[in-house]
C-alpha positions as a Markdown table, in Angstrom:
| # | Residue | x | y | z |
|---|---|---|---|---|
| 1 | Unk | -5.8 | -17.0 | 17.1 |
| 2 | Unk | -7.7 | -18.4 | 13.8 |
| 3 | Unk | -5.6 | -18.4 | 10.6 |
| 4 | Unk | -6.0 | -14.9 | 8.6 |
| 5 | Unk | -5.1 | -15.6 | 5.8 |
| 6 | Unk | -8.0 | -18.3 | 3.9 |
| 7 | Unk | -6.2 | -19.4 | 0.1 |
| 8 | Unk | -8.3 | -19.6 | -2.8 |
| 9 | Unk | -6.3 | -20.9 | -5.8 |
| 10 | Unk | -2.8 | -21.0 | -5.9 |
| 11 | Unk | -1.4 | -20.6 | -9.9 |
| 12 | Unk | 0.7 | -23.3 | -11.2 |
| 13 | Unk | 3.0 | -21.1 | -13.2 |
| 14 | Unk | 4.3 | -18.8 | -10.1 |
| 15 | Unk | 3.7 | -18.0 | -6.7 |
| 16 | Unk | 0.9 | -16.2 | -7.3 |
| 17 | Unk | -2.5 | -16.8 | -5.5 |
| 18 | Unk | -5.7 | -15.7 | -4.5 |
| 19 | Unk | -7.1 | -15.8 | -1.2 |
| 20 | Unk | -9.3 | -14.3 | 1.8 |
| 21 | Unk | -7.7 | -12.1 | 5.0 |
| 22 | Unk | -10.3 | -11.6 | 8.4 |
| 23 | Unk | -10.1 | -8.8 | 10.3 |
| 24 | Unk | -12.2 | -7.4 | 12.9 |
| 25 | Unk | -13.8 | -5.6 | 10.4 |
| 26 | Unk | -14.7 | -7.8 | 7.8 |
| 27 | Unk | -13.1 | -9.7 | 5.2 |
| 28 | Unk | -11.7 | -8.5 | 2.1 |
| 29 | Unk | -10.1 | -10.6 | -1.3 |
| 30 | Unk | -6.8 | -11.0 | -2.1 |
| 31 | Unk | -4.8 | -9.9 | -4.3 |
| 32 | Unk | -6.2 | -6.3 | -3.1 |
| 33 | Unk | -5.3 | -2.7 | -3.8 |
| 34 | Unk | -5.8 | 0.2 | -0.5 |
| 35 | Unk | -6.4 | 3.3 | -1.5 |
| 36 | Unk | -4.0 | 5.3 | 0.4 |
| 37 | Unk | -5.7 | 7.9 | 3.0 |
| 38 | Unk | -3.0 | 9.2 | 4.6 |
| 39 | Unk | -4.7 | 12.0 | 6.8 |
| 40 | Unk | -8.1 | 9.5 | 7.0 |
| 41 | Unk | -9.1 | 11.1 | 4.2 |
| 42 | Unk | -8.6 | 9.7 | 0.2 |
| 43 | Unk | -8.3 | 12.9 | -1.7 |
| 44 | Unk | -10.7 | 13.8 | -3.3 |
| 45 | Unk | -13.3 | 10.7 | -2.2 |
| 46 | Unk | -15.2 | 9.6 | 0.7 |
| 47 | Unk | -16.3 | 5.8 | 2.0 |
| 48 | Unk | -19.4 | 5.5 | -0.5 |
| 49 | Unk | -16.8 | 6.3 | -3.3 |
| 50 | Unk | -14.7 | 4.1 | -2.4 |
| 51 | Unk | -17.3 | 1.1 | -1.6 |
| 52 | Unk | -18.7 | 1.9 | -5.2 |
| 53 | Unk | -15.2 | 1.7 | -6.7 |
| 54 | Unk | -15.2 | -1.8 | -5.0 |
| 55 | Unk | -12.0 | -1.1 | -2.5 |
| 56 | Unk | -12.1 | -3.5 | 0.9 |
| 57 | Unk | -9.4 | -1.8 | 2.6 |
| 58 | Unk | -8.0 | 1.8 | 3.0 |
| 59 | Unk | -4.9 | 2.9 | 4.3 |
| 60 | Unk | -4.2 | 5.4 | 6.7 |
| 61 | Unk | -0.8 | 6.8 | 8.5 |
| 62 | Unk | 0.1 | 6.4 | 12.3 |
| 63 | Unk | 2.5 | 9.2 | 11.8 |
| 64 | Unk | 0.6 | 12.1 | 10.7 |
| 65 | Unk | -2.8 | 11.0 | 12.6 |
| 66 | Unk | -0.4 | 10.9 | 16.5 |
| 67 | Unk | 1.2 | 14.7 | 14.8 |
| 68 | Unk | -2.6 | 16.0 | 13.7 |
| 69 | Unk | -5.2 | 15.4 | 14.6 |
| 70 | Unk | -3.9 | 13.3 | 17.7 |
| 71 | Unk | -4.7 | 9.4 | 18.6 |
| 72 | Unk | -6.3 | 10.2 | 21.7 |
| 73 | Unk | -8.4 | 12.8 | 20.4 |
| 74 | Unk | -9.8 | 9.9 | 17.5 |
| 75 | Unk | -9.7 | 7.8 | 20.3 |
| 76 | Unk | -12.1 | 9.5 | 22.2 |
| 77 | Unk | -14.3 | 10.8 | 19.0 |
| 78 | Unk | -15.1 | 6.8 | 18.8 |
| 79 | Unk | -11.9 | 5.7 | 16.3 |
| 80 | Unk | -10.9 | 6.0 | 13.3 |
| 81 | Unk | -13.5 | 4.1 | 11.3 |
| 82 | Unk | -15.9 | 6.6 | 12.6 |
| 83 | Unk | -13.6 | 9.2 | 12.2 |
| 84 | Unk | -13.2 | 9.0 | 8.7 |
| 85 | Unk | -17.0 | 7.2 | 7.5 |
| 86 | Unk | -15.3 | 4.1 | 6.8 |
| 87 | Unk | -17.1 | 0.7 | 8.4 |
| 88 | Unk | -14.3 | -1.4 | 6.4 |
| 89 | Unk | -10.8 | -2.9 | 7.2 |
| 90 | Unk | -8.3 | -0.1 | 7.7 |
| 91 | Unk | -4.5 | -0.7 | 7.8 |
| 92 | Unk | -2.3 | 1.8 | 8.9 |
| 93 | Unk | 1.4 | 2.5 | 8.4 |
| 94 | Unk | 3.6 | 2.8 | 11.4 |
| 95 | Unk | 5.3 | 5.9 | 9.9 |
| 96 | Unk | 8.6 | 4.7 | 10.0 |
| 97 | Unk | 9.4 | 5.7 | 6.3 |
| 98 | Unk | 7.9 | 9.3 | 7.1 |
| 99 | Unk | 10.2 | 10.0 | 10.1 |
| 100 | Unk | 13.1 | 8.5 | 7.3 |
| 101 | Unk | 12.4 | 10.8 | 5.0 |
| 102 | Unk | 12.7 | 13.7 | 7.7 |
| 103 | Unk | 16.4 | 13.5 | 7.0 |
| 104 | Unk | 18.3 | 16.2 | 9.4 |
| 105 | Unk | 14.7 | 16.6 | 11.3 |
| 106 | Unk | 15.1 | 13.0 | 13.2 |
| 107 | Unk | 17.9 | 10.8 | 14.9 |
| 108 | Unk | 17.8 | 7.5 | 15.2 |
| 109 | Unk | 18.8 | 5.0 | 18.2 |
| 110 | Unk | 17.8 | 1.4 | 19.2 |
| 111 | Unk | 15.6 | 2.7 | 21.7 |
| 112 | Unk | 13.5 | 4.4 | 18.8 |
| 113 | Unk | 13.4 | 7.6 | 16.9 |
| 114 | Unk | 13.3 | 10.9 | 17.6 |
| 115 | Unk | 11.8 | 13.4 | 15.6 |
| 116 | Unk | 10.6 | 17.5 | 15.1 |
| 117 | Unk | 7.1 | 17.4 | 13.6 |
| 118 | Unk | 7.4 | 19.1 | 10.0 |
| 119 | Unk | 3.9 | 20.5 | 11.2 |
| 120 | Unk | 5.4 | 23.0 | 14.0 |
| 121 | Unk | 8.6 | 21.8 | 14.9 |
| 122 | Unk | 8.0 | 20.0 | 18.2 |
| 123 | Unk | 9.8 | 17.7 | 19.2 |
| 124 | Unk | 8.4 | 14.2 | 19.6 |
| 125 | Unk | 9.9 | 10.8 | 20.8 |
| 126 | Unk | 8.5 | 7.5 | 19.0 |
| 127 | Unk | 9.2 | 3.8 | 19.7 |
| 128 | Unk | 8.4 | 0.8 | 19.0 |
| 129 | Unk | 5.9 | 0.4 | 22.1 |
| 130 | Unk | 3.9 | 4.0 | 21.0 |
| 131 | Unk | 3.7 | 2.9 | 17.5 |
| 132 | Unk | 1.2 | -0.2 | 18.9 |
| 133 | Unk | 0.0 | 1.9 | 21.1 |
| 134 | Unk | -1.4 | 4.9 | 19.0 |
| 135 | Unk | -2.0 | 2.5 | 16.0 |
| 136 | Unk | -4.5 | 0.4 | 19.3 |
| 137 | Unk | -6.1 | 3.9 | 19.8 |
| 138 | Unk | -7.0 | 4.3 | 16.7 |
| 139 | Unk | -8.2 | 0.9 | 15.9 |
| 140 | Unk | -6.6 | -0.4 | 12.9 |
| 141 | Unk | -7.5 | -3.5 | 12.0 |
| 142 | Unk | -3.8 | -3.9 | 10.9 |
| 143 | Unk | -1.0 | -2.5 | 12.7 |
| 144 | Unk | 2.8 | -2.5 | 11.0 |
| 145 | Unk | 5.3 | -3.0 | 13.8 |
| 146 | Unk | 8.0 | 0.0 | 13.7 |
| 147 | Unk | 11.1 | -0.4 | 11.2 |
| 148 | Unk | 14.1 | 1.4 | 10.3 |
| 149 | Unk | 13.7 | 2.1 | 6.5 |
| 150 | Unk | 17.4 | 1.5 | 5.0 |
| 151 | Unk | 18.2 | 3.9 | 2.2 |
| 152 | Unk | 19.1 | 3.7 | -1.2 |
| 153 | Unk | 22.4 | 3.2 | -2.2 |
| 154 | Unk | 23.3 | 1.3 | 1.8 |
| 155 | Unk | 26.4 | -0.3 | 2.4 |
| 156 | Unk | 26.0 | -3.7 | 3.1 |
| 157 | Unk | 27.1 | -2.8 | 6.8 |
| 158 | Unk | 24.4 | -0.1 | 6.9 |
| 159 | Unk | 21.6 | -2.4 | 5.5 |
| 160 | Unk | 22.4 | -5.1 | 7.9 |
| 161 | Unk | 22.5 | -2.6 | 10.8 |
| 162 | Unk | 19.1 | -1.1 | 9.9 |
| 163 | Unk | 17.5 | -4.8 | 9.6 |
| 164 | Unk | 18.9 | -6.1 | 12.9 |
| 165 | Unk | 17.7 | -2.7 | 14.7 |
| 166 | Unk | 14.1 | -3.5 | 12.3 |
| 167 | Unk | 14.0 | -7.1 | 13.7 |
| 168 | Unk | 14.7 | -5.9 | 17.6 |
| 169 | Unk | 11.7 | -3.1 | 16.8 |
| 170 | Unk | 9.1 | -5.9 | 15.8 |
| 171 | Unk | 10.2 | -8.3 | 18.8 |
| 172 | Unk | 9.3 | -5.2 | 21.3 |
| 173 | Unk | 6.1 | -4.5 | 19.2 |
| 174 | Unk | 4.9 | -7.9 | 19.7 |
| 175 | Unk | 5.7 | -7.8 | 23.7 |
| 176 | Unk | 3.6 | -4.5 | 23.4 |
| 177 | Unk | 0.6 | -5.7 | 21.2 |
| 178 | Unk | -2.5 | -7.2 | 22.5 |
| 179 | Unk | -4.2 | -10.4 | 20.4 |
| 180 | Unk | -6.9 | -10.2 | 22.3 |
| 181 | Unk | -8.6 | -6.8 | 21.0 |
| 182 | Unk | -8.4 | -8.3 | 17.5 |
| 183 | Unk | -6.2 | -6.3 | 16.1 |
| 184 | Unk | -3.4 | -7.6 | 13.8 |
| 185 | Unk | 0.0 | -7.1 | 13.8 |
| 186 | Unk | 2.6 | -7.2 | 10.4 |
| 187 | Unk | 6.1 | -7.4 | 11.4 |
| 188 | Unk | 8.4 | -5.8 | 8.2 |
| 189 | Unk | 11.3 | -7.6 | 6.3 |
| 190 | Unk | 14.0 | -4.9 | 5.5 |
| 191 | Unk | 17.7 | -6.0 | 4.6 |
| 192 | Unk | 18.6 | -2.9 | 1.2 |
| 193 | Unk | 19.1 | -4.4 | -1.5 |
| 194 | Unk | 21.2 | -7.3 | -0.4 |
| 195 | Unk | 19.1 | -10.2 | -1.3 |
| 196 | Unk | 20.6 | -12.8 | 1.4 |
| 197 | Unk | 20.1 | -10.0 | 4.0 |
| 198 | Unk | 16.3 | -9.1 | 2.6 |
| 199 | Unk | 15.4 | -13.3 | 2.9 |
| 200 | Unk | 17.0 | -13.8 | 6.4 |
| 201 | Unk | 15.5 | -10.0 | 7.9 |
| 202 | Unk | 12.1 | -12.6 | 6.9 |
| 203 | Unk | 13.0 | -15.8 | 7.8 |
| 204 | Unk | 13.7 | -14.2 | 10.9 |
| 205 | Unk | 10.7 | -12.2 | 11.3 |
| 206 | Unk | 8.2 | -15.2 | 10.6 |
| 207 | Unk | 9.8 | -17.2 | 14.0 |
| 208 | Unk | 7.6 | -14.2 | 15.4 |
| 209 | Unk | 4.4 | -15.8 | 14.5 |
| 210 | Unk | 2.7 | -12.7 | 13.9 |
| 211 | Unk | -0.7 | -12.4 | 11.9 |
| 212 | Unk | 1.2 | -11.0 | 8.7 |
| 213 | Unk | 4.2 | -10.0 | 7.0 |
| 214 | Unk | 5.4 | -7.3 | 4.8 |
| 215 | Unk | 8.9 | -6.6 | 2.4 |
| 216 | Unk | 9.5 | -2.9 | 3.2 |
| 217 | Unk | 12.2 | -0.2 | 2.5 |
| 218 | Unk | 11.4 | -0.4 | -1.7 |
| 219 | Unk | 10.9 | 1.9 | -4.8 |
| 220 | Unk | 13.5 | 4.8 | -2.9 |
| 221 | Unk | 15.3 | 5.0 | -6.4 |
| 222 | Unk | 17.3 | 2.1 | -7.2 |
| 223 | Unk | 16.3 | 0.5 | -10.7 |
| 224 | Unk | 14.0 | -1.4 | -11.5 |
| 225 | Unk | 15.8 | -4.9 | -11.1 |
| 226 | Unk | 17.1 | -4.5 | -7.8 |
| 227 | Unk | 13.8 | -3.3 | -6.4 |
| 228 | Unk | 12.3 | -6.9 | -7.8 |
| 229 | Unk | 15.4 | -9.2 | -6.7 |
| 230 | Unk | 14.8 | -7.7 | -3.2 |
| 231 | Unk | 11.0 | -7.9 | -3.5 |
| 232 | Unk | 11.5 | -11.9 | -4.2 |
| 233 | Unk | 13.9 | -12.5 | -1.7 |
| 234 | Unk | 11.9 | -11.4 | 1.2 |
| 235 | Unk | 8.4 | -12.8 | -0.5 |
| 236 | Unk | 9.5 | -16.0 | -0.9 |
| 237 | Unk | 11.3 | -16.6 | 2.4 |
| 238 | Unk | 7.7 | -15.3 | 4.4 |
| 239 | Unk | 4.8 | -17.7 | 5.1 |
| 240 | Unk | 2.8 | -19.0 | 2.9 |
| 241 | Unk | 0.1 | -19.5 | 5.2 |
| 242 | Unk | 0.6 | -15.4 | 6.4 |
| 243 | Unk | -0.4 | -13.1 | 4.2 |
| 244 | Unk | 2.5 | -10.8 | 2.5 |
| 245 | Unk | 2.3 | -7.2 | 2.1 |
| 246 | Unk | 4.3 | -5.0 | -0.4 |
| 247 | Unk | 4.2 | -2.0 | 1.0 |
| 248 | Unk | 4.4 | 1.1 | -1.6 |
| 249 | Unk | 4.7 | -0.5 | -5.2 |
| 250 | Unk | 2.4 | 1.5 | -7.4 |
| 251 | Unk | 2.9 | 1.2 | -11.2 |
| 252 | Unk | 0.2 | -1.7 | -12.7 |
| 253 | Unk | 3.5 | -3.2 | -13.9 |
| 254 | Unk | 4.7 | -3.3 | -10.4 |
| 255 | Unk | 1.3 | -4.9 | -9.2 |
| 256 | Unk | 1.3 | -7.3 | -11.6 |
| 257 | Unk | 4.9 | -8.5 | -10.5 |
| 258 | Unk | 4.2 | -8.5 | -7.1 |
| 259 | Unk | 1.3 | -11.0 | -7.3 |
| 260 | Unk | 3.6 | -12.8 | -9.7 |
| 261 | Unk | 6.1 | -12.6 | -6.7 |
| 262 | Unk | 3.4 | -14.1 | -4.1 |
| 263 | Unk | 2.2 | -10.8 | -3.0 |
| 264 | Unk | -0.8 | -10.1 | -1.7 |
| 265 | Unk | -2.1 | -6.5 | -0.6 |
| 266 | Unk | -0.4 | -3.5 | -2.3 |
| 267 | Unk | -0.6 | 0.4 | -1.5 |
| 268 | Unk | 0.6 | 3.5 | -3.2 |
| 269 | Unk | -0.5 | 7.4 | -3.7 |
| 270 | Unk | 0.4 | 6.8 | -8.1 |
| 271 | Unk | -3.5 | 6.1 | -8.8 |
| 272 | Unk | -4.7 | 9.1 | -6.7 |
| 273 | Unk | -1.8 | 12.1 | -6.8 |
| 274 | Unk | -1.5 | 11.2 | -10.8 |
| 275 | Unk | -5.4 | 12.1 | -11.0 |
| 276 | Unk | -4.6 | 15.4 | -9.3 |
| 277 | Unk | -1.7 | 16.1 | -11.8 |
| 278 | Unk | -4.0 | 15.5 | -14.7 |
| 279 | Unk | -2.5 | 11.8 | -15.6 |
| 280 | Unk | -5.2 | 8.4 | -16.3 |
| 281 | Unk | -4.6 | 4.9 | -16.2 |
| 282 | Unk | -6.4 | 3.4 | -19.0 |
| 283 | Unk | -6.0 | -0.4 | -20.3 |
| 284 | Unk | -4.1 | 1.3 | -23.4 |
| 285 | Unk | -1.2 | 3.2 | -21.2 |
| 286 | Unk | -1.2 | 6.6 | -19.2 |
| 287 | Unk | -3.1 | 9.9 | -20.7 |
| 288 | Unk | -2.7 | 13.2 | -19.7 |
| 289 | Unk | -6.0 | 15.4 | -20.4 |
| 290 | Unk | -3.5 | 18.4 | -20.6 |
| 291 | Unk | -2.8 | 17.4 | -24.5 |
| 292 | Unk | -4.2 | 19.2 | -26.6 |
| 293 | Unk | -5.4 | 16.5 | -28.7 |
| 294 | Unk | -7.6 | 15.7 | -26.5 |
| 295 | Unk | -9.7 | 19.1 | -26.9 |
| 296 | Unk | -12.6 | 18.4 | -28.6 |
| 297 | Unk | -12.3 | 14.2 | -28.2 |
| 298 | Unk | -15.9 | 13.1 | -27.6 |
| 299 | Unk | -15.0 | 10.1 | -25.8 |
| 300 | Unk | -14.5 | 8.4 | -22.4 |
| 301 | Unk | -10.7 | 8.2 | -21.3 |
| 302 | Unk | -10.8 | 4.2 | -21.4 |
| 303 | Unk | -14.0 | 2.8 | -23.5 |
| 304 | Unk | -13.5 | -0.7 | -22.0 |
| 305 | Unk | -14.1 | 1.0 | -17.9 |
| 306 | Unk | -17.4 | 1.4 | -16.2 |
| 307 | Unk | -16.2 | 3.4 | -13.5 |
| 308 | Unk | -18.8 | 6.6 | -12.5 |
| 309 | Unk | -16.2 | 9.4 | -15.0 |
| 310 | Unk | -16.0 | 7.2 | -17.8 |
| 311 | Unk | -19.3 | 6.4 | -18.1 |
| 312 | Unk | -20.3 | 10.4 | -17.9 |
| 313 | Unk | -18.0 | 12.6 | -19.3 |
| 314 | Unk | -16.0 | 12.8 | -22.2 |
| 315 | Unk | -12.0 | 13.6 | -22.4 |
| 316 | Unk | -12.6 | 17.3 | -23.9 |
| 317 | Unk | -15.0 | 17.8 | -21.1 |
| 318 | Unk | -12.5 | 16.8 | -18.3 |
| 319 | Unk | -9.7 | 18.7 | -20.1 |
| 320 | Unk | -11.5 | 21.5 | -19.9 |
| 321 | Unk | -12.3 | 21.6 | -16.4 |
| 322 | Unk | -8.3 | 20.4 | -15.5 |
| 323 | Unk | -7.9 | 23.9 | -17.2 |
| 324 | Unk | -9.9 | 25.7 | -15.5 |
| 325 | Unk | -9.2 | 24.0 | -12.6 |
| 326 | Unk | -12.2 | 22.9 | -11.5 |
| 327 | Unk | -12.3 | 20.8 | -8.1 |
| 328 | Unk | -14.8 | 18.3 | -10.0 |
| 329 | Unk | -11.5 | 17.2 | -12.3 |
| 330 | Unk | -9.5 | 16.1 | -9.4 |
| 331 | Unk | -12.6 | 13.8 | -7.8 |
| 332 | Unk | -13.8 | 12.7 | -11.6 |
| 333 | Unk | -10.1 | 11.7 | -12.0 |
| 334 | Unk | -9.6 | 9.8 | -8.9 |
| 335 | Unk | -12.7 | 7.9 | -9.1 |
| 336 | Unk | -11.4 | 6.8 | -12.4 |
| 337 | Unk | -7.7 | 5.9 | -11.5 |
| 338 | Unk | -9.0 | 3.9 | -8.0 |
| 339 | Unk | -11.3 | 2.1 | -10.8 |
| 340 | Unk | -8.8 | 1.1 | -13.1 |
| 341 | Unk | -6.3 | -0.4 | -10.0 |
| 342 | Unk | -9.5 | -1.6 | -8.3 |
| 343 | Unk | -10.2 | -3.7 | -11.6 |
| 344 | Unk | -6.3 | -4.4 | -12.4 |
| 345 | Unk | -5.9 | -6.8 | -9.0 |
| 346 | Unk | -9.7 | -7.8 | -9.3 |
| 347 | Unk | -8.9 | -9.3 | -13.0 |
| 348 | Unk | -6.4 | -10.8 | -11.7 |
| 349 | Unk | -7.8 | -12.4 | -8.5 |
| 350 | Unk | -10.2 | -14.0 | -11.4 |
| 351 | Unk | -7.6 | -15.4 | -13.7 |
| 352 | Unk | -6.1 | -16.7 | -9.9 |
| 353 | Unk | -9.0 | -18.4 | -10.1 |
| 354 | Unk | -9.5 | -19.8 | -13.4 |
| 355 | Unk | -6.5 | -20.7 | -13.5 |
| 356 | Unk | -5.1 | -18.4 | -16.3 |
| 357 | Unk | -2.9 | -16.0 | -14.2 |
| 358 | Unk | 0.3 | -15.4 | -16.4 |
| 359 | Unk | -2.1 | -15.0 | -19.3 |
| 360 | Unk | -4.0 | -11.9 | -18.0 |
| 361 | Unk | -0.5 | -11.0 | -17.0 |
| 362 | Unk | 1.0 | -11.2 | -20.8 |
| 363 | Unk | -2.1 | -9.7 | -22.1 |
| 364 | Unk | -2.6 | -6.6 | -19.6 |
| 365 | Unk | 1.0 | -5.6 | -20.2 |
| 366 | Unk | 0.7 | -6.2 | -23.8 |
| 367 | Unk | -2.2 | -4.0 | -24.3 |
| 368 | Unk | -0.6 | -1.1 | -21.7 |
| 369 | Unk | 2.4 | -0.8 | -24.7 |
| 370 | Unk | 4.9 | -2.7 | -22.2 |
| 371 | Unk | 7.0 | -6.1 | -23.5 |
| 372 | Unk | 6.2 | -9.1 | -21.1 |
| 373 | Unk | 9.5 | -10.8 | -19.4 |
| 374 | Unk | 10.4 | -13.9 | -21.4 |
């Protein structure tokens, strides 16, 4: 198989870098930002929405697609790209973390999970093996490999339980996946928060030799510093010639950190279910149009942002229709939050390549009101 992952410009002052990933549908830019489309739908957007707001890749969710509205039937309705309107790269989740956080609806065993649908109640089996194969049906350009998501707080038993049981998940979804239908395969580094556990789950991943990697099993509540120490660990013991997924980090400060870190893709529902709660990312911090002081305000909710909203409509005219809840507020909204991350990881793909990363780094957080690390 030809190498994925293409570098650009590597930055002198971390492990940050910029680069290119193929798939079979296209390329797309690294560091890069998917919208997340769980249900193969963004809220609020479709595909010429999101091509306008520059985003390369969507995400979608094996889990809910196999519950409703069923691989097969996508399958046989021409895949999910035609599906959903979207000609780009599509990843999709394996839906390990959604049958985790299913609680007293699942049980777990090494064989693989079993699970009632929080649709209807049904019961369903899922392993390792159905994972590739629904994820094949639907035709994801890339396909996560099954993992046990280890909760937050974990014994150090129960973390290195879960990572071992993660690892024997991703050796079965590689004997089940097929290279040569161009598809790619991420296996996914768990381990808690034990940071030995979290760089040998990838050291032992990457003697898989799949296409890509991701460091899983993150932002479930611990603080801050934990979530980063883990984040490190498994980034810096993955490839450097794979590229490295970290799977569910949303805030821009948790972006930044993660290129920082040697990351390269990045998901999360913060830019898109804050719009629908009345919340904007602008360069200055986070706004809610719900303030009052924003009644009669005659401008744009960031000056400095060319997306479709800002250059439109004024903050008293999208707190009023938040108000009145209007269904344009929730699509103006999202077009402007997917803007602002679009341009967050595009800014700093440029610095990558100029060579003047940790500056935009200092200077974004500066200007969003938080202190850089010294």
């Amino acid at each position: 198989m030809e190498p994925v992952f293409t570098p650009a410009a590597l930055d002198g002052r971390s492990r940050a870098r910029a680069g290119t990933i193929r798939t079979l549908h296209g390329e797309f830019p690294t560091p890069a930002f998917m919208p997340v489309g769980t249900r193969a739908s963004v809220k609020a957007v479709d595909g010429r929405d999101l091509a306008e707001l520059g985003a390369k890749i969507v995400l979608s969710n094996t889990f809910h697609l196999m519950l409703r509205p069923g691989a097969e039937l996508i399958a046989s309705l021409g895949g999910l790209h035609r599906f959903m309107g979207w000609d780009g790269p599509i990843l999709t989740d394996s839906g390990g973390f959604q049958v985790y956080s299913l609680s007293g609806l699942r049980r777990l065993s090494e064989e693989g999970l079993e699970f009632r649908s929080p649709y209807d109640g049904a019961k369903f089996g899922f392993t390792p093996e159905r994972a590739v194969e629904v994820q094949t049906l639907l035709g994801s350009d890339v396909m996560m490999c099954l993992d046990e998501c280890t909760p937050y707080p974990a014994s150090r038993a129960e973390a290195e339980k879960s990572m071992a049981i993660t690892l024997g998940w991703a050796e079965r979804s590689k004997a089940a996946w097929r290279p040569d239908t161009g598809l790619l395969l991420f296996g996914i580094a768990q381990g808690g928060f034990y940071p030995d556990l979290r760089a040998r789950s990838a050291r032992e991943l990457a003697g898989l030799d799949l296409p890509g990697y991701a460091a899983g099993g993150l932002a479930l509540g611990e603080p801050r510093e934990a979530m980063l120490e883990a984040a490190e660990a498994s980034l810096s013991a993955l490839p450097d010639k794979k590229p490295r997924y970290l799977m569910g980090l949303g805030t821009p400060k948790d972006i930044l950190d993660g290129i920082r870190l040697g990351a390269d893709m990045f998901d999360c529902v913060m830019p898109t279910r804050n719009a629908r709660n009345g919340q904007l990312f602008t360069r200055a911090g986070k706004l809610n149009v719900r303030n009052a002081r924003f009644k009669d305000d005659p401008l744009p909710p960031d000056p400095g942002c060319s997306c479709r909203c800002c250059r439109n409509y004024s903050l008293a005219y999208l707190r009023h229709l938040q108000a009145q809840n209007e269904p344009l507020f929730p699509r103006l909204a999202t077009i402007h939050n997917l803007a602002f991350y679009q341009d967050l990881v595009s800014g700093a793909r440029k610095s990558l390549l100029d060579g003047s990363f940790m500056c935009y780094y200092n200077e974004f957080l500066e200007a969003y009101g938080q202190t850089p690390p010294d």
